[in-house]
VOKOL-366177 format. One record per atom (N, C-alpha, C, O): x, z negated, y; residue in three letters; atom name. Coordinates in nm, 3 decimals, padded with zeros to 5 digits. Layout:
REM VOKOL-366177
+---------+---------+---------+--------+-------+
:      px :      pz :      py : residu : atome :
+---------+---------+---------+--------+-------+
:       X :       Z :       Y :    ALA :    CA :
...
+---------+---------+---------+--------+-------+
REM end
This chain:
REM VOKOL-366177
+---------+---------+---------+--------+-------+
:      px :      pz :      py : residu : atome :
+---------+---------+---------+--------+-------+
: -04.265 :  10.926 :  00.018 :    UNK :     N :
: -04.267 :  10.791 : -00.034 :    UNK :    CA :
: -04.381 :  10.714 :  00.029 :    UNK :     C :
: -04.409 :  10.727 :  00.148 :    UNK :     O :
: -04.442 :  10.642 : -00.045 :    UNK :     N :
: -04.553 :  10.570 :  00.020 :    UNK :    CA :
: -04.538 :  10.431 :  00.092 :    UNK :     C :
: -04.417 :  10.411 :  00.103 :    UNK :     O :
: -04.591 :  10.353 :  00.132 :    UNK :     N :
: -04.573 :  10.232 :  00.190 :    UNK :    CA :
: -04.538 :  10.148 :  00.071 :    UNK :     C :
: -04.442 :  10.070 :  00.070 :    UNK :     O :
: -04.627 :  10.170 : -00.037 :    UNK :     N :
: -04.624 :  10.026 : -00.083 :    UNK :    CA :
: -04.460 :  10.083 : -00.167 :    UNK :     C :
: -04.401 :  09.984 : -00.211 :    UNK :     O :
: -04.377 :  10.222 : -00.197 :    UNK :     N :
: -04.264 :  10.216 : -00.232 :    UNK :    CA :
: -04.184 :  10.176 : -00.158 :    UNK :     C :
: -04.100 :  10.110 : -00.218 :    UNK :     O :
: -04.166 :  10.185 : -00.041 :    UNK :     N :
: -04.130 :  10.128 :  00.088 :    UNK :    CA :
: -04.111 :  09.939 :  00.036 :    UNK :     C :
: -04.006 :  09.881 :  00.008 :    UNK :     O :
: -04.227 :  09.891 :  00.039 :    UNK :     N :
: -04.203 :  09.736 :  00.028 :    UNK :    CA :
: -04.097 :  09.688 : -00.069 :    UNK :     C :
: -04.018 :  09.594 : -00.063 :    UNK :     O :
: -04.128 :  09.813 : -00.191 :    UNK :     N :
: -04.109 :  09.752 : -00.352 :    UNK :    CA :
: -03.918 :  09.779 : -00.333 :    UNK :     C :
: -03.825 :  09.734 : -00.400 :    UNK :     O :
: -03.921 :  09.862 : -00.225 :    UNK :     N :
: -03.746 :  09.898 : -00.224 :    UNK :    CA :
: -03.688 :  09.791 : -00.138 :    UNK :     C :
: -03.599 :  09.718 : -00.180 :    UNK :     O :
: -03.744 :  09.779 : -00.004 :    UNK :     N :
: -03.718 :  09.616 :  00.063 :    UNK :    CA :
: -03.676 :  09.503 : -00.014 :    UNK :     C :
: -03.567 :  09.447 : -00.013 :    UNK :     O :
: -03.805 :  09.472 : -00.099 :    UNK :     N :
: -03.805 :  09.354 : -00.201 :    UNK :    CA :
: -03.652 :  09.369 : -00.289 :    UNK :     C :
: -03.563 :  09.292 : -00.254 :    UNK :     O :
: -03.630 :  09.442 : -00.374 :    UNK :     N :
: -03.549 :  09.503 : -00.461 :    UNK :    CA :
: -03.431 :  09.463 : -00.375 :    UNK :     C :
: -03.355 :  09.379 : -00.424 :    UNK :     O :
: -03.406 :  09.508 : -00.262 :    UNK :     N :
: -03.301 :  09.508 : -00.161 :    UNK :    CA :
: -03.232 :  09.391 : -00.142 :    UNK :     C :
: -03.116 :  09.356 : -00.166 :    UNK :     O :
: -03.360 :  09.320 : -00.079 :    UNK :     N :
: -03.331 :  09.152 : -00.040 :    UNK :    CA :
: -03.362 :  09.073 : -00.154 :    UNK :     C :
: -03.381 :  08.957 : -00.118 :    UNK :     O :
: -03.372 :  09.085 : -00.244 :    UNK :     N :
: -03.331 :  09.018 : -00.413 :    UNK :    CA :
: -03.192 :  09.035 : -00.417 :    UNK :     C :
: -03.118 :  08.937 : -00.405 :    UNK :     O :
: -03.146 :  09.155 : -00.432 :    UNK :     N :
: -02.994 :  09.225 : -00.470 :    UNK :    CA :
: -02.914 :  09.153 : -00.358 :    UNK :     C :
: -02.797 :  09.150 : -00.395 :    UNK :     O :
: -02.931 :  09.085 : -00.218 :    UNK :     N :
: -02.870 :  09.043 : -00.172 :    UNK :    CA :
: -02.825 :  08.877 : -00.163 :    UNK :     C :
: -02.729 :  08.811 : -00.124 :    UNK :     O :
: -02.976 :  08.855 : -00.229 :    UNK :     N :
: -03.004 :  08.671 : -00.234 :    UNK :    CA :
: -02.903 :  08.694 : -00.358 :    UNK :     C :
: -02.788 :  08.720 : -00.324 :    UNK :     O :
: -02.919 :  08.691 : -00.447 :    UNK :     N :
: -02.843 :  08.733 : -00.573 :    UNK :    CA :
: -02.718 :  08.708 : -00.560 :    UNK :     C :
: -02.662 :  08.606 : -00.602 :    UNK :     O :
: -02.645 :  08.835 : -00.477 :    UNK :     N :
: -02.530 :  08.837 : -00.436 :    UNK :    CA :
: -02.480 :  08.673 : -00.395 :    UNK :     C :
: -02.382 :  08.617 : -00.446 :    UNK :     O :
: -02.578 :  08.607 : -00.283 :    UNK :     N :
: -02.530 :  08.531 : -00.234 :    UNK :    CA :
: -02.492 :  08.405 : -00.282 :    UNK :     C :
: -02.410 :  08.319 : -00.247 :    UNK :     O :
: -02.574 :  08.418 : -00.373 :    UNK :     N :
: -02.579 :  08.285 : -00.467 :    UNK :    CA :
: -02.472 :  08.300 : -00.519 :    UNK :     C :
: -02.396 :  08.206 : -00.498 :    UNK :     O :
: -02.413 :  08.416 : -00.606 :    UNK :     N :
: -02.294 :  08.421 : -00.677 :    UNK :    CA :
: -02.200 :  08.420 : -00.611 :    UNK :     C :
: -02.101 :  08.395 : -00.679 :    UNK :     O :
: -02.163 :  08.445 : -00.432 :    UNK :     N :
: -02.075 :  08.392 : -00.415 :    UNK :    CA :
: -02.051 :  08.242 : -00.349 :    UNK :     C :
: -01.948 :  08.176 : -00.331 :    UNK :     O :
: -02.192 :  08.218 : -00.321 :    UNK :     N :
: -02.175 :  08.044 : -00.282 :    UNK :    CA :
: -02.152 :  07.992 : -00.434 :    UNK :     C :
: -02.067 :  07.903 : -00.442 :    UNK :     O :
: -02.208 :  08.029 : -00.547 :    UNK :     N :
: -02.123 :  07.964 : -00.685 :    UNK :    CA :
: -01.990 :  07.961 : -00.681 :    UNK :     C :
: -01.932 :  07.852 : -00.687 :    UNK :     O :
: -01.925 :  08.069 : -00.672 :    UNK :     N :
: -01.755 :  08.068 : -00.686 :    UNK :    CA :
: -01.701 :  08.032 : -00.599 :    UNK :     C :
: -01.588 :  07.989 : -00.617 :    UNK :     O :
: -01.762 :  08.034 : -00.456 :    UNK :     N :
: -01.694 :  07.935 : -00.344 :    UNK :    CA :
: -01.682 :  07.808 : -00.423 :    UNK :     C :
: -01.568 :  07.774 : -00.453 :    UNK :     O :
: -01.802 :  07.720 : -00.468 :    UNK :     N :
: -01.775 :  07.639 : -00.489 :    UNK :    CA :
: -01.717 :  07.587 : -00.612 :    UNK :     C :
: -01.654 :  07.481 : -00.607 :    UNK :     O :
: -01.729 :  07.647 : -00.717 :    UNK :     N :
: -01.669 :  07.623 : -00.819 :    UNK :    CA :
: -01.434 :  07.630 : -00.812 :    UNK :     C :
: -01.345 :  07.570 : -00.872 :    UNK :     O :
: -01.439 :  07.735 : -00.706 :    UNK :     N :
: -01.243 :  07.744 : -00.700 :    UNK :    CA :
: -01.231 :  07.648 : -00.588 :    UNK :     C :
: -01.130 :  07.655 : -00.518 :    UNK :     O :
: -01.343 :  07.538 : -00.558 :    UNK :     N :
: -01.286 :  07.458 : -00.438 :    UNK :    CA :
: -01.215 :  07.313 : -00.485 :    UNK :     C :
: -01.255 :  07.219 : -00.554 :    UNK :     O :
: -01.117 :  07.336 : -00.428 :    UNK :     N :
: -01.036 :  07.183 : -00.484 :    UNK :    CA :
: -01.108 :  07.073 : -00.474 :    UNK :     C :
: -01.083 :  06.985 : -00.391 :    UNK :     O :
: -01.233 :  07.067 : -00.585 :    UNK :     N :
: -01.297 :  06.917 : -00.553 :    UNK :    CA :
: -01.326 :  06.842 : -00.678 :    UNK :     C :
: -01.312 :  06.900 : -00.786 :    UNK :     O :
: -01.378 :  06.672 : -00.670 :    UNK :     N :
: -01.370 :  06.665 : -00.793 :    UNK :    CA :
: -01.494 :  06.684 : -00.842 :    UNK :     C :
: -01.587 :  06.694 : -00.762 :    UNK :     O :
: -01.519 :  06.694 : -01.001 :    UNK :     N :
: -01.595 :  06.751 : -01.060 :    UNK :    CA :
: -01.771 :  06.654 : -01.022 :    UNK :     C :
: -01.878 :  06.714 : -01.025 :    UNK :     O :
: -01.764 :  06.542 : -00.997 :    UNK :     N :
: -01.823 :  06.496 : -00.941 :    UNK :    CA :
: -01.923 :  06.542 : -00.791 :    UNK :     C :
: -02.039 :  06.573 : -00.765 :    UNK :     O :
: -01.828 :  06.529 : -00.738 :    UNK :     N :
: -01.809 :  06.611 : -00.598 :    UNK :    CA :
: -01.903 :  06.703 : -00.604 :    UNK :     C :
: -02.017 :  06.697 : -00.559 :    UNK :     O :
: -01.843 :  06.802 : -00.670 :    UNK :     N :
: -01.901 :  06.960 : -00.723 :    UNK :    CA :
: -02.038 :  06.960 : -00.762 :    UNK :     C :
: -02.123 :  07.028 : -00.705 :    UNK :     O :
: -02.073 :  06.853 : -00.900 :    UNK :     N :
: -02.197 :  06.855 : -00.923 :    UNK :    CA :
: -02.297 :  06.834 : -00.817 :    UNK :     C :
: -02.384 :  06.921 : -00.806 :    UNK :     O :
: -02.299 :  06.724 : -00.731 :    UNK :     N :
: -02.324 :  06.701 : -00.642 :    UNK :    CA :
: -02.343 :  06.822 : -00.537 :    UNK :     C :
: -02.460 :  06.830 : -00.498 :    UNK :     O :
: -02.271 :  06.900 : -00.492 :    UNK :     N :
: -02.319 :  07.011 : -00.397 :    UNK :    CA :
: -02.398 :  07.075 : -00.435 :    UNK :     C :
: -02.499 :  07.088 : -00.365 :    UNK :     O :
: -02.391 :  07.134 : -00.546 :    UNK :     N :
: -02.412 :  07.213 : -00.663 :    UNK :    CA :
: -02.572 :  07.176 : -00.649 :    UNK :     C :
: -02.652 :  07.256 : -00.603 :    UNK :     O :
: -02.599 :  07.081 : -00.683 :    UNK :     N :
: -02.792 :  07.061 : -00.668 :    UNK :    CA :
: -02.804 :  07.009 : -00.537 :    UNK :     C :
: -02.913 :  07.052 : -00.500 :    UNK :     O :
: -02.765 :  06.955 : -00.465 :    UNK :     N :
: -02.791 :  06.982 : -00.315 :    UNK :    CA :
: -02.838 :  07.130 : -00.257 :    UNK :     C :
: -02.944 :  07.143 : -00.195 :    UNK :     O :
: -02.739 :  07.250 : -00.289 :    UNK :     N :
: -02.752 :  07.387 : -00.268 :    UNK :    CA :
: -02.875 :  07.406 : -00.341 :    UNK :     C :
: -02.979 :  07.463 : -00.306 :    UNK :     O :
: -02.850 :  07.358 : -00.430 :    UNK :     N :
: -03.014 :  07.434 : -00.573 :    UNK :    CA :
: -03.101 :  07.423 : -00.500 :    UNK :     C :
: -03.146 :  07.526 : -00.451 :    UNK :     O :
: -03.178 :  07.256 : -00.454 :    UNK :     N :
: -03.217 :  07.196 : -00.432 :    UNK :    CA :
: -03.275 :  07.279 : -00.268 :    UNK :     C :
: -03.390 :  07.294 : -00.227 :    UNK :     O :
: -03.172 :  07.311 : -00.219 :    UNK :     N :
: -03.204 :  07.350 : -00.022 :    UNK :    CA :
: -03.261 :  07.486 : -00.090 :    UNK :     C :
: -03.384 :  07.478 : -00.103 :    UNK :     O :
: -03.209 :  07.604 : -00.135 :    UNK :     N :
: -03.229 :  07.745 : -00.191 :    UNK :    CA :
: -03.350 :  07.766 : -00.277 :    UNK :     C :
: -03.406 :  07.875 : -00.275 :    UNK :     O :
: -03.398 :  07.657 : -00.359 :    UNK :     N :
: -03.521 :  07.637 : -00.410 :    UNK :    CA :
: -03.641 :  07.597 : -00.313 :    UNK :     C :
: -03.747 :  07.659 : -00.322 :    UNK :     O :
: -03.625 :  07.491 : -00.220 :    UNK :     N :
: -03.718 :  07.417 : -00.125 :    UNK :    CA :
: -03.722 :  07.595 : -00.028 :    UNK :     C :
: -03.833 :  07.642 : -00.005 :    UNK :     O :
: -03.597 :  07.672 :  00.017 :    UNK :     N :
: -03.638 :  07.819 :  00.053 :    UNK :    CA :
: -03.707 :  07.895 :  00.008 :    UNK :     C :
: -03.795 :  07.966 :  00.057 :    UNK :     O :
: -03.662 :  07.881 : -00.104 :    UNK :     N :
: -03.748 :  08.032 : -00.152 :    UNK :    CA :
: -03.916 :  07.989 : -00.188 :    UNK :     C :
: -04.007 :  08.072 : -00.179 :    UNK :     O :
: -03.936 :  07.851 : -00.228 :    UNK :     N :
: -04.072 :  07.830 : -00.264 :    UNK :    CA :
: -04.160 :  07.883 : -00.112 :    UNK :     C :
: -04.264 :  07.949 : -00.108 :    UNK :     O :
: -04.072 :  07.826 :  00.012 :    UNK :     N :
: -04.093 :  07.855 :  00.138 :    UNK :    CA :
: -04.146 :  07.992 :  00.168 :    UNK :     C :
: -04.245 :  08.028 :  00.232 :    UNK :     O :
: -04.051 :  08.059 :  00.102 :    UNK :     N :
: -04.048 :  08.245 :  00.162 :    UNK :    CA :
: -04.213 :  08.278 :  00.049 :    UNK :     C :
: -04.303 :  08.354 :  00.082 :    UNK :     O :
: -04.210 :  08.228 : -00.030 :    UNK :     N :
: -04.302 :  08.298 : -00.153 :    UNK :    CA :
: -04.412 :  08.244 : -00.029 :    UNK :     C :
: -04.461 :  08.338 :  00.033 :    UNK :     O :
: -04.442 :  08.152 :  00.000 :    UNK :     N :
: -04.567 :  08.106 :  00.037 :    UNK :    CA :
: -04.609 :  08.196 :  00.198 :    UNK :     C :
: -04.714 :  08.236 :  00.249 :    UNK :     O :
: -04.464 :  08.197 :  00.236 :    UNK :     N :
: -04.527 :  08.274 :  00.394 :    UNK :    CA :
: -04.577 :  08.408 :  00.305 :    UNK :     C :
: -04.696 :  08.439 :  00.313 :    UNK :     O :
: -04.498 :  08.479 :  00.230 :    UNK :     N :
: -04.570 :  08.650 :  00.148 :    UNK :    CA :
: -04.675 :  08.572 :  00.115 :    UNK :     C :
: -04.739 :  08.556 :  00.219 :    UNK :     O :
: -04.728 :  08.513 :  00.020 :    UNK :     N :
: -04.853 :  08.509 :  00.008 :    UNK :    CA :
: -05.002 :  08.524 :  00.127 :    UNK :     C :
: -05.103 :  08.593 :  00.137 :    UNK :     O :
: -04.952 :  08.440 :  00.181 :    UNK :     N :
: -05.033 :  08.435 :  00.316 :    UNK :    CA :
: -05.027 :  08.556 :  00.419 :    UNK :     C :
: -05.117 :  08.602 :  00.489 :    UNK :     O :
: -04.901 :  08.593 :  00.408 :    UNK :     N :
: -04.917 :  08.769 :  00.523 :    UNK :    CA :
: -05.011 :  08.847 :  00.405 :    UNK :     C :
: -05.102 :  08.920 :  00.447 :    UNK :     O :
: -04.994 :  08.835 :  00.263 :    UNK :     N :
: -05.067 :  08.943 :  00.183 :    UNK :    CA :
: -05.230 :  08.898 :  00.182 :    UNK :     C :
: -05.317 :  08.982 :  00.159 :    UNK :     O :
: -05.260 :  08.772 :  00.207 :    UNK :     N :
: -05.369 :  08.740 :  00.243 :    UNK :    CA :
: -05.467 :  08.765 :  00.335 :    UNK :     C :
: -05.586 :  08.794 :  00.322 :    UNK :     O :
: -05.380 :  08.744 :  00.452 :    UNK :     N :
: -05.419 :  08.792 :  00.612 :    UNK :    CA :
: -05.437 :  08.993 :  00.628 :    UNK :     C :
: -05.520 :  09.048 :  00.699 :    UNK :     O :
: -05.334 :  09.066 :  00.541 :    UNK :     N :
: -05.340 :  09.155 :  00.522 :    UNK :    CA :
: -05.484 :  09.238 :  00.416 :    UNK :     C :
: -05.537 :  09.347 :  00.435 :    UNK :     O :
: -05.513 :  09.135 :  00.308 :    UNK :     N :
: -05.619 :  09.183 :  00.246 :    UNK :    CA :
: -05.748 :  09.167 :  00.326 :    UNK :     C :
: -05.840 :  09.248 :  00.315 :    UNK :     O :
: -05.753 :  09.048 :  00.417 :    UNK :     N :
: -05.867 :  09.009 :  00.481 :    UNK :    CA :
: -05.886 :  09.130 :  00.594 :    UNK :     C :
: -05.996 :  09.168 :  00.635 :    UNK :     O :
: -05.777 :  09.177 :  00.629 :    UNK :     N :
: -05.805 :  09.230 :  00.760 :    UNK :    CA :
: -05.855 :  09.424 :  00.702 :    UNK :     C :
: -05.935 :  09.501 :  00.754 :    UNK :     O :
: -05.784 :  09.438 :  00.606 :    UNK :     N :
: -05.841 :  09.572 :  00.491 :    UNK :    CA :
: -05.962 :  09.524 :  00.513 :    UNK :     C :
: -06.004 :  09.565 :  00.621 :    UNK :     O :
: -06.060 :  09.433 :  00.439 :    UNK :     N :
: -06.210 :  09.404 :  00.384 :    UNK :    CA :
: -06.294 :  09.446 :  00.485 :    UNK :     C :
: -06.392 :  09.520 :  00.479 :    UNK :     O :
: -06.218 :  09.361 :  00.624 :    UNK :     N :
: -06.241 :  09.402 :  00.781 :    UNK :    CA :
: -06.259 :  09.502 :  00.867 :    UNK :     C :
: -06.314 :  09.510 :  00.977 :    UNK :     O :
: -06.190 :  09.592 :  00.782 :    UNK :     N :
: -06.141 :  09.759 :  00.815 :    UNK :    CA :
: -06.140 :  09.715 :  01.000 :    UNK :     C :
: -06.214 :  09.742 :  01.095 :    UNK :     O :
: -05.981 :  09.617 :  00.975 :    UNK :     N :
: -05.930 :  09.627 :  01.155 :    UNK :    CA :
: -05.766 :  09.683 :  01.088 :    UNK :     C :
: -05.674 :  09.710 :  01.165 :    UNK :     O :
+---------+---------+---------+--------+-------+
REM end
């Protein structure tokens, strides 16, 4: 297996787990005795924190794949 199958199975991995997580912070919150109000309210709060993350995570990969191409060009 090569490296870059290596990454592409990582990636795949920790998708399948963000995934997971989301669906069960959904049904946590959806069977929680609250009012529907309430609910909406967490509901894009969570979006809201999990989105402001992940835009987060995309930008640090960009930049390691950056630092990584520069340092290839470099041959260090």
């Amino acid at each position: 297996m090569s490296n870059n199958d290596d990454s592409n199975a990582m990636l795949y991995m920790l998708a399948g787990v963000g995934i997971g997580a989301i669906i069960g912070a959904a049904a946590g919150l959806l069977f929680a005795p609250k009012a529907g109000s309430e609910l909406r309210a967490d509901i894009g709060g969570k979006f809201s924190e999990l989105k402001g993350k992940t835009e987060e995570w995309v930008n640090e990969q960009r930049a390691k794949r950056a630092v990584k191409g520069a340092a290839e060009e470099l041959g260090v």
